[in-house]
N, C-alpha and C positions, 0 to 999 in steps of 0.2 A: 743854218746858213740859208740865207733867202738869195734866190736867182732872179731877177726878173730881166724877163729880156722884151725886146718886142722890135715892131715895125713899123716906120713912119717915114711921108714922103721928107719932112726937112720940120725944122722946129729943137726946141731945148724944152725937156721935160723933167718935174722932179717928181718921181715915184716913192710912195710912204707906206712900209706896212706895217702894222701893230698888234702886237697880237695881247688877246685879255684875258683874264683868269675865269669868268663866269658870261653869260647869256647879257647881262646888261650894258655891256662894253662901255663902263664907266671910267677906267680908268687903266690903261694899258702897263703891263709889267714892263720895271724901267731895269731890270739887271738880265741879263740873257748868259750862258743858255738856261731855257725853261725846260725844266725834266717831266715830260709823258710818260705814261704809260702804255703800253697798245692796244687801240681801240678807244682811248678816251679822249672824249673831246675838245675839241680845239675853238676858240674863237681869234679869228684873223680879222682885218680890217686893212684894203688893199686902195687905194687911190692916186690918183695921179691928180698933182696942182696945176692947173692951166686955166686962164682967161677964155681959153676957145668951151663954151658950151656944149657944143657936139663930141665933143671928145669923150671917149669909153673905154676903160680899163676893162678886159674880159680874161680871167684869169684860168688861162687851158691847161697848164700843168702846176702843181706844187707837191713836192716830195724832200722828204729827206733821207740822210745817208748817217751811217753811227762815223763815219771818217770825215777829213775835210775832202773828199774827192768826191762832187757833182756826179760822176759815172760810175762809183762806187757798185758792183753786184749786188751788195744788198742795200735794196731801196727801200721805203715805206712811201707809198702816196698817197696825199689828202685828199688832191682834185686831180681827176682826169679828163679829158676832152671835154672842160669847161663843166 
């Protein structure tokens, strides 16, 4: 389950992430969930589609849960404080 949340003074955003099976992010897995392991690597691909140029996706938490419950006790996370 991907969260993304964020903060913005006003505007309509569409956020896309992808995640890929190897280092050359050729071609993103189209069937989900993708089963890890622990400790092995992940490649993600996180952006946001806007006309506005200055605009920056900075992505400060991702984690997952073995439930569908977000605050789930046991977490695993990928990124933290960016």
């Amino acid at each position: 389950m991907f969260n993304l949340i964020f903060a913005a003074e006003f505007g309509n955003f569409t956020f896309m992430m992808d995640m890929y099976p190897t280092s050359a992010y050729e071609t993103p897995y189209d069937t989900y969930p993708v089963q890890k392991d622990l400790n092995e690597k992940m490649y993600l691909e996180v952006k946001v589609l806007s006309n506005d140029s200055k605009l920056v996706l900075f992505p400060n938490k991702c984690w997952a849960t073995p439930s569908s419950d977000p605050d789930d006790d046991k977490a695993f996370a990928f990124i933290e404080d960016g």
